[in-house]
PyMOL CGO cylinders between C-alpha atoms (Angstrom):
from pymol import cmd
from pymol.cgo import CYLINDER

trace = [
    CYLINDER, 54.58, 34.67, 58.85, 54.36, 35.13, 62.35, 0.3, 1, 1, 1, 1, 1, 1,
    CYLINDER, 54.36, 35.13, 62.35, 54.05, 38.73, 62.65, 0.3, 1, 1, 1, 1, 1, 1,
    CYLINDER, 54.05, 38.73, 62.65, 50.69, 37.95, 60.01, 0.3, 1, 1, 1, 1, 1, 1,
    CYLINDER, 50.69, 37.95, 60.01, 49.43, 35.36, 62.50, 0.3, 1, 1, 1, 1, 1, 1,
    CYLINDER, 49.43, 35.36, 62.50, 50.35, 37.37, 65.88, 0.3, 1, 1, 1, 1, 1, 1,
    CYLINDER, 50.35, 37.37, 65.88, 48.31, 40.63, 63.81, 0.3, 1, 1, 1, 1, 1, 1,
    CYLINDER, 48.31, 40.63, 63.81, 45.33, 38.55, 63.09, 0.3, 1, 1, 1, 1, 1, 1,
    CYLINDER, 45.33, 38.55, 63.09, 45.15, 37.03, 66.43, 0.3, 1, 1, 1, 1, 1, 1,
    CYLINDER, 45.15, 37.03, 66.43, 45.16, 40.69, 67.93, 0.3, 1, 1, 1, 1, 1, 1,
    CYLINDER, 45.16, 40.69, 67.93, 42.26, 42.08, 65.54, 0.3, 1, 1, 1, 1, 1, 1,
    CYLINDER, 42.26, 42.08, 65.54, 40.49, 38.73, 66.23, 0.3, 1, 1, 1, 1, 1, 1,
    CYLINDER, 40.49, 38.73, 66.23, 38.23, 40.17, 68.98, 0.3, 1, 1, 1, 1, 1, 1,
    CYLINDER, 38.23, 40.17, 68.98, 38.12, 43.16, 67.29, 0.3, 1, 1, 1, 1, 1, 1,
    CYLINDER, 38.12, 43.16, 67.29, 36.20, 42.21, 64.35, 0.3, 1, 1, 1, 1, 1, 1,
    CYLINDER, 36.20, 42.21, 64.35, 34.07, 40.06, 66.66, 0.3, 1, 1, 1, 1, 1, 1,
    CYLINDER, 34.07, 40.06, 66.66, 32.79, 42.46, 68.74, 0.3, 1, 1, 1, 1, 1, 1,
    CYLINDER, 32.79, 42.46, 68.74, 32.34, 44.73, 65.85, 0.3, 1, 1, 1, 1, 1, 1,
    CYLINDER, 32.34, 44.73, 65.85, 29.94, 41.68, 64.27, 0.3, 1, 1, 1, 1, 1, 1,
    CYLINDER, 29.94, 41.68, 64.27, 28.21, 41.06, 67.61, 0.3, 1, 1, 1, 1, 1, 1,
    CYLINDER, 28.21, 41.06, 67.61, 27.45, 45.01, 67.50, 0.3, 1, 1, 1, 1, 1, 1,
    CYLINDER, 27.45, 45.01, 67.50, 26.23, 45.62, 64.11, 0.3, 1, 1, 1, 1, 1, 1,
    CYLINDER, 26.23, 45.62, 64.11, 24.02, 42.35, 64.81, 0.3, 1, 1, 1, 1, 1, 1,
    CYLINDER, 24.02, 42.35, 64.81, 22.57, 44.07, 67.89, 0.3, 1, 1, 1, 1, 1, 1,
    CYLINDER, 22.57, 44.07, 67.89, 21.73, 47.49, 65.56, 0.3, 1, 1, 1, 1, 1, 1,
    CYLINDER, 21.73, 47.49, 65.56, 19.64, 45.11, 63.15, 0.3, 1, 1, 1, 1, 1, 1,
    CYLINDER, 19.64, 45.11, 63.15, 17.94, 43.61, 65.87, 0.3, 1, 1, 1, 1, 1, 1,
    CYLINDER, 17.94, 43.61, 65.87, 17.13, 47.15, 67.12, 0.3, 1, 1, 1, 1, 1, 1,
    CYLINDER, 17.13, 47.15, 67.12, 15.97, 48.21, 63.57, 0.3, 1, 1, 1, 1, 1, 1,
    CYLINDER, 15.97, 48.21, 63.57, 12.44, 46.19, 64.41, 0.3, 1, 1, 1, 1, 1, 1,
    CYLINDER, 12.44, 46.19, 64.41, 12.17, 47.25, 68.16, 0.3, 1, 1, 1, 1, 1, 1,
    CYLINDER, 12.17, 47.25, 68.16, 9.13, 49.68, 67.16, 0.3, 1, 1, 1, 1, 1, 1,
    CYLINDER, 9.13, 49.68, 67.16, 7.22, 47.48, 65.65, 0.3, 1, 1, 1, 1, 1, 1,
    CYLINDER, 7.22, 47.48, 65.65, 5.46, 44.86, 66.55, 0.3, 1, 1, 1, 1, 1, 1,
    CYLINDER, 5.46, 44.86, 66.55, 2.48, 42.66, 64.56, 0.3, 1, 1, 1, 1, 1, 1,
    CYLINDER, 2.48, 42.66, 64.56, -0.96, 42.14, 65.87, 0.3, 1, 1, 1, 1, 1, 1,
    CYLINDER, -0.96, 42.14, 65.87, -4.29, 41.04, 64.32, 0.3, 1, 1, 1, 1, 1, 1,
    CYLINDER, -4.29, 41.04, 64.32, -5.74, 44.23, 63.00, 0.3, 1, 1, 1, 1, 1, 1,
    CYLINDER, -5.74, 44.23, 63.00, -9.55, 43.95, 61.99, 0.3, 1, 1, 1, 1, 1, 1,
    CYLINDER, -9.55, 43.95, 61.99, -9.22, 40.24, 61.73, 0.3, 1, 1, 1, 1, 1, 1,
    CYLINDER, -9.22, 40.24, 61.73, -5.31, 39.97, 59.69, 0.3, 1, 1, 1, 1, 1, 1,
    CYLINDER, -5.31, 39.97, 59.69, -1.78, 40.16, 60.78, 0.3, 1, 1, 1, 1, 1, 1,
    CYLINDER, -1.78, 40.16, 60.78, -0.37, 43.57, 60.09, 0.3, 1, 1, 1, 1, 1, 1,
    CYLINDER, -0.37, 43.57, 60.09, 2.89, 45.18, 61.95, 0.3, 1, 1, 1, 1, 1, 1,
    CYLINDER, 2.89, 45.18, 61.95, 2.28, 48.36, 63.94, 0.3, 1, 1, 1, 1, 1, 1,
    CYLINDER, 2.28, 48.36, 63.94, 5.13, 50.88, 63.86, 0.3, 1, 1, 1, 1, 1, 1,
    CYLINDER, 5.13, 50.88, 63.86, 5.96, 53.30, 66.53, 0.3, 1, 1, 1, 1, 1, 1,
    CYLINDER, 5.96, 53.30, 66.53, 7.35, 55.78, 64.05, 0.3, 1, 1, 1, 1, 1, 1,
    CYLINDER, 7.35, 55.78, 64.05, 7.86, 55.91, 59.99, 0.3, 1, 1, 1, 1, 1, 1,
    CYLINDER, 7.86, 55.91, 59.99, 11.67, 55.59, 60.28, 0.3, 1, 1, 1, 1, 1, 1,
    CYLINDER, 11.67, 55.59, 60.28, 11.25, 51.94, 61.73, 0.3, 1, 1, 1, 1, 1, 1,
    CYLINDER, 11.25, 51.94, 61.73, 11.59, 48.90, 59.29, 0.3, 1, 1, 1, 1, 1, 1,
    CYLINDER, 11.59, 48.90, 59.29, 8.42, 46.77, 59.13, 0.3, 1, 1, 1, 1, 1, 1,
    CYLINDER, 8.42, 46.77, 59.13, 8.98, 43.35, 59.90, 0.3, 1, 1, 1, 1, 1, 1,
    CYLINDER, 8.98, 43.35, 59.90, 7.62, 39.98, 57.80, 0.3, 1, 1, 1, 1, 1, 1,
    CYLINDER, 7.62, 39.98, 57.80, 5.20, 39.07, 60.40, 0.3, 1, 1, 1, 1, 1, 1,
    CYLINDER, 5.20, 39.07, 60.40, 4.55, 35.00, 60.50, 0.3, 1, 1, 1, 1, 1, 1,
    CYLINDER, 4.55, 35.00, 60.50, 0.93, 33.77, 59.29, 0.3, 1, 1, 1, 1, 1, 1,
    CYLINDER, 0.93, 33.77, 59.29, -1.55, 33.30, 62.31, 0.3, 1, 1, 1, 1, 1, 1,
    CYLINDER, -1.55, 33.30, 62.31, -5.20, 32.87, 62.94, 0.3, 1, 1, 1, 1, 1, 1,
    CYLINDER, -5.20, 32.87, 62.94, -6.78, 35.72, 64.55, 0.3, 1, 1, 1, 1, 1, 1,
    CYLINDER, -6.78, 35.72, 64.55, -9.89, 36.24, 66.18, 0.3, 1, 1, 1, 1, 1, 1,
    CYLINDER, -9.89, 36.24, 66.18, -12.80, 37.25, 64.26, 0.3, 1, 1, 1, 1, 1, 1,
    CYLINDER, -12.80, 37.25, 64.26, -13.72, 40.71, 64.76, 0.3, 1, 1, 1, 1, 1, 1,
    CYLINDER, -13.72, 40.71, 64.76, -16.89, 41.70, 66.42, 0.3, 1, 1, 1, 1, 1, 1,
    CYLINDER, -16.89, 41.70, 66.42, -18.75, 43.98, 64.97, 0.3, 1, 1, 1, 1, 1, 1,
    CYLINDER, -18.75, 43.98, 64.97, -19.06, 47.27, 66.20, 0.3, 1, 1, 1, 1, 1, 1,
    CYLINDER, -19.06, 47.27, 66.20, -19.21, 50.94, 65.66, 0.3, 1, 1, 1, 1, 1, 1,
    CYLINDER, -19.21, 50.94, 65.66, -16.29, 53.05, 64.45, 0.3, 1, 1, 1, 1, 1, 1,
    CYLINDER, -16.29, 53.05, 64.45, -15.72, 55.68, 67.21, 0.3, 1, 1, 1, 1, 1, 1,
    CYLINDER, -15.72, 55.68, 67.21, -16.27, 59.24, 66.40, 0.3, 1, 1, 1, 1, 1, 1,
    CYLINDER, -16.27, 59.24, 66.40, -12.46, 60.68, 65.49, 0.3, 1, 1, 1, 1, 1, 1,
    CYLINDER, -12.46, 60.68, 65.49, -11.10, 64.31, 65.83, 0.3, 1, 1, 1, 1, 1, 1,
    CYLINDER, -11.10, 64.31, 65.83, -9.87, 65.93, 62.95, 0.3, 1, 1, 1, 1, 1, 1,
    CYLINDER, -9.87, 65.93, 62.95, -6.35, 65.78, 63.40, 0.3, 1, 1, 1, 1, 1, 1,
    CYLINDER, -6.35, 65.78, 63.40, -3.25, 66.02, 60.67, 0.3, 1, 1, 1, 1, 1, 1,
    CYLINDER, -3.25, 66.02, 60.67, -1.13, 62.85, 60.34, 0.3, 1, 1, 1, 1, 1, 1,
    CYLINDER, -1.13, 62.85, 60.34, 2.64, 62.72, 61.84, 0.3, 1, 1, 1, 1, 1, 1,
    CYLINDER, 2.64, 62.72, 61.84, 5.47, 63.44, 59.07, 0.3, 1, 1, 1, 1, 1, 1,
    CYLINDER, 5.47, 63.44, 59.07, 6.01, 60.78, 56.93, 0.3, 1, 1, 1, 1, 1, 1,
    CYLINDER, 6.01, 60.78, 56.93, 2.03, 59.28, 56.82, 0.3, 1, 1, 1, 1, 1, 1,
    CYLINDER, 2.03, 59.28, 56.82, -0.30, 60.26, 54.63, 0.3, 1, 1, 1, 1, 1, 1,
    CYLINDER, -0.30, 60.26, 54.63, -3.50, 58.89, 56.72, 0.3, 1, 1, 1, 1, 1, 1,
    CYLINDER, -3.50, 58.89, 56.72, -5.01, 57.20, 59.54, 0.3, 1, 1, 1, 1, 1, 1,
    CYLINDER, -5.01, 57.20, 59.54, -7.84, 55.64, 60.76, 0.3, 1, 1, 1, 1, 1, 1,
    CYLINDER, -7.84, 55.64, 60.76, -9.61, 53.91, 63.27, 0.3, 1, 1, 1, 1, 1, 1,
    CYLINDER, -9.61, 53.91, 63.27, -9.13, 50.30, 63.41, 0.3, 1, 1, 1, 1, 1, 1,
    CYLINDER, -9.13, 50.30, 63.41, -9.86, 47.44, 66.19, 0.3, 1, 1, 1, 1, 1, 1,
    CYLINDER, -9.86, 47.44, 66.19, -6.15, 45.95, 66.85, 0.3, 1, 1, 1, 1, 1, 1,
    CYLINDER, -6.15, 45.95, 66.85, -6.24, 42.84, 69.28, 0.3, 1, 1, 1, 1, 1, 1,
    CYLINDER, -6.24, 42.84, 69.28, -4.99, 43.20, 72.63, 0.3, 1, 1, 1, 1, 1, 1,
    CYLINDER, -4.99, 43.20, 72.63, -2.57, 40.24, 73.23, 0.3, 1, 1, 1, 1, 1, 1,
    CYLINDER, -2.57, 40.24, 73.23, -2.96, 40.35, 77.54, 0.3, 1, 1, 1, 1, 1, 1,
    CYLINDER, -2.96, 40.35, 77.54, -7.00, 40.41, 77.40, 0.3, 1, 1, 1, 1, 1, 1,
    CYLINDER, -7.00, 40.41, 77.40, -7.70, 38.97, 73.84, 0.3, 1, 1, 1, 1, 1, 1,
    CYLINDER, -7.70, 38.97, 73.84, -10.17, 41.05, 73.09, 0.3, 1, 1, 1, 1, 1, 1,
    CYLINDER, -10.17, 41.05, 73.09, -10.22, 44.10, 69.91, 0.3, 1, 1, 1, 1, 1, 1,
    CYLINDER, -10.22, 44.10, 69.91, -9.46, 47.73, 70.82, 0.3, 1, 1, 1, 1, 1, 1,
    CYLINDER, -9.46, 47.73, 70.82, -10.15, 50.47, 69.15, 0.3, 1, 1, 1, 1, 1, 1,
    CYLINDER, -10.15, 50.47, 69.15, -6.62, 51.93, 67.75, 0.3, 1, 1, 1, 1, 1, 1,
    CYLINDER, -6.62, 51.93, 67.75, -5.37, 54.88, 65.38, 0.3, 1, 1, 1, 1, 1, 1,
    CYLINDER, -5.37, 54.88, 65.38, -3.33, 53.40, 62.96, 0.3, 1, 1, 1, 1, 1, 1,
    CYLINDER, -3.33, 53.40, 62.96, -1.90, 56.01, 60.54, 0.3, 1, 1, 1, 1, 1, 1,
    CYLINDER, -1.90, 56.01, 60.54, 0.22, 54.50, 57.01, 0.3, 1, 1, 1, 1, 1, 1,
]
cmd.load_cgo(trace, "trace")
């Protein structure tokens, strides 16, 4: 019975720092995306496709103000999109709406 205890006190910080790890990976998963009020509603923004959306909390955003769409280029979505468009996302630092491309 020792030899059972001495073996799991060994692999102890093993698995430990294999849990801390795998929790630091998950927490990673939702570094490219962040949520902001987009045209008046909470929506996460994603820096690439591959990046898992997180459940953004409920908040009260700003109303919008109105304003004119800005003239786009054509341009072809990235891989894994199938369109974009021009939306007013709200600038946490000034607190005002800024015209973004937001492709889904």
């Amino acid at each position: 019975m020792r030899s059972k205890a001495r073996r799991v006190a060994m692999l102890a910080p093993i698995y430990l720092a294999a849990a801390f790890s795998s929790a630091r990976f998950a927490s990673d998963a939702f570094a490219g995306c962040v949520c902001r009020c987009v045209n008046g509603s909470v929506q996460a923004i994603c820096s690439s496709t591959l990046d898992i959306q997180p459940i953004c909390a409920p908040q009260i955003c700003p109303i919008v103000p109105p304003s004119i769409t800005p003239i786009q280029p054509p341009s072809i979505p990235p891989i894994g999109t199938t369109s974009c468009a021009p939306v007013q996302v709200l600038n946490p630092r000034t607190n005002q709406y800024e015209w973004q491309r937001v492709c889904q």
